[in-house]
N, C-alpha and C positions, 0 to 999 in steps of 0.2 A: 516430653519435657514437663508437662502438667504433672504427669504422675511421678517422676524422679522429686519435684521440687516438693510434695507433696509426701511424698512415704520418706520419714528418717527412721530407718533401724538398724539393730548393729548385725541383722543377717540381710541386711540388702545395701547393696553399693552406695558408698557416700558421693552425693554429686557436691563440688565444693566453689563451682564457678560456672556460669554461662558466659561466653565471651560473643558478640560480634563484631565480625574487621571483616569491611569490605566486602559486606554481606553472605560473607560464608560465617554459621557458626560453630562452634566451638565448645565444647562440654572437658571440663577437666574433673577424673575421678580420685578418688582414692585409688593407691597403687597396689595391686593383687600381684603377682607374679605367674602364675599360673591359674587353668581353670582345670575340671574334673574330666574333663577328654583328654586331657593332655596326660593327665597323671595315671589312666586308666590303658590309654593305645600302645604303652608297649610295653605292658606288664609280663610278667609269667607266672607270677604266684599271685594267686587269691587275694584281695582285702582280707585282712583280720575283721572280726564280725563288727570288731567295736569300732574301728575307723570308718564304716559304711553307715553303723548306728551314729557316728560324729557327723558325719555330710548327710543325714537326712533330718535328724534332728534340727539342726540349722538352718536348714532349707523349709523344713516344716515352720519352723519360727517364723522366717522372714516370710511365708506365702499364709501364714495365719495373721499376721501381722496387714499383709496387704488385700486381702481379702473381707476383714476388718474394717480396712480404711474403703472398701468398696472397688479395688481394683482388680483385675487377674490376668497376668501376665503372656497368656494367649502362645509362649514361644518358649518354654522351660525344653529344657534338654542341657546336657552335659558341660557342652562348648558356654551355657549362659550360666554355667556356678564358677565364681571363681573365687581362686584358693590363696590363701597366703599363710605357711606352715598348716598349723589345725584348723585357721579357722575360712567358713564357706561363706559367702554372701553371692546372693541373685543380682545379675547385672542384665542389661540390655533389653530397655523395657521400650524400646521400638514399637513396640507390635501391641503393648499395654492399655485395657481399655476399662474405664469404671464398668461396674456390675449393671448398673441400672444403665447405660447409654443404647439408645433405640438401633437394632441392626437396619436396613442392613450392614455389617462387620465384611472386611474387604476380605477379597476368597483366598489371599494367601492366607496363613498362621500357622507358624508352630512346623518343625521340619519333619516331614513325613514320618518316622520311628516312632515319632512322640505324639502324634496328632490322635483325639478322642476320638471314638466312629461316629460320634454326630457330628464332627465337623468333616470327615471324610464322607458324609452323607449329604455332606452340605446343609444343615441344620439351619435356617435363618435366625435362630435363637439359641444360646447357650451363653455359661458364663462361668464362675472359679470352678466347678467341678473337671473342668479340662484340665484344668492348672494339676492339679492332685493324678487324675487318668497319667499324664508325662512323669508325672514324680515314679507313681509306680510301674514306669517301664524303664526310666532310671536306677530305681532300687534294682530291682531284676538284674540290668547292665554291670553293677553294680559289686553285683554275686557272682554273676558268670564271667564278666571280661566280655561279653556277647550281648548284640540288641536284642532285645525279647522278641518285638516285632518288627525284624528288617526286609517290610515290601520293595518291591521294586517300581512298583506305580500306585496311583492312590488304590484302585481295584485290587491290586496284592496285595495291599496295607491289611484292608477289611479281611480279605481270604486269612494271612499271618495273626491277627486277631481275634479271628474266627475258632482258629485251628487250634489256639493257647487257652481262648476263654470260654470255646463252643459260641455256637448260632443262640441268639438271643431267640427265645417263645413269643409270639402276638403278644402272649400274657404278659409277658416281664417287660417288653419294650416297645409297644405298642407304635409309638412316635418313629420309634427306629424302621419297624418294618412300614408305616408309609413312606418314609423317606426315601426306603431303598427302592420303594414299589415305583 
């Protein structure tokens, strides 16, 4: 709720009301009509390059935008862009955490496709560069009609990862291979 009342952009969801009755509450948004899983699951032909350059660029806005303001949204994937005609805006900041807020971070985030390997490493520390990791396995999704990295458990995740971006070196990820150690 912090982070909705707090980020206004026109590539992220307008919150325009907090309601509580009777102690349930209540978030009323701006109305999208669809999101990017919807428009994508039962395609047969390709995105045109420039309509996928339209939903990244937007997305890119709204997550430099919020990233900015110090937040990073921990749960990007398809189902959380939604669309109304051209235009894209990030919704469903559930799982939204400021940059600077001391872990530990709860062990869910982010649905397994889209999840960083430091957080599938269990990382006690990480922060927006995850946000960006989801974007580019969306962009991928994106091109193919296919998830880039579709594991089947967290441990598949990291093997499908593996296999697209190679085994990170001691050298290059130092952090990573104690984690995994």
């Amino acid at each position: 709720m912090q982070s909705l009342i707090k980020l206004s952009h026109p590539c992220i969801v307008k919150l325009y009301e907090i309601i509580l009755e009777r102690g349930i509450l209540y978030f009323v948004f701006e109305y999208l009509d669809q999101n990017v899983y919807e428009i994508m699951k039962d395609r047969r032909k390709l995105f045109p390059e420039h309509t996928i350059r339209n939903i990244l660029f937007q997305t890119l806005q709204g997550l430099a935008y919020m990233h900015k303001k110090n937040y990073f949204h921990r749960d990007l994937k398809p189902e959380n862009l939604l669309c109304y005609n051209e235009t894209v805006k990030i919704a469903d900041f559930g799982l939204a955490k400021e940059c600077d807020s001391k872990p530990p971070y709860t062990d869910y985030v982010s649905t397994r496709w889209y999840r960083a390997p430091e957080i599938l490493l269990r990382s006690p520390e990480y922060n927006a560069p995850i946000d960006i990791f989801a974007l580019g396995a969306i962009m991928s999704e994106l091109f193919t009609l296919r998830p880039l990295f579709p594991g089947q458990s967290e441990q598949d995740q990291m093997k499908q990862i593996c296999k697209v971006l190679g085994t990170p070196s001691r050298v290059s990820w130092s952090e990573g291979h104690k984690l995994a150690a």
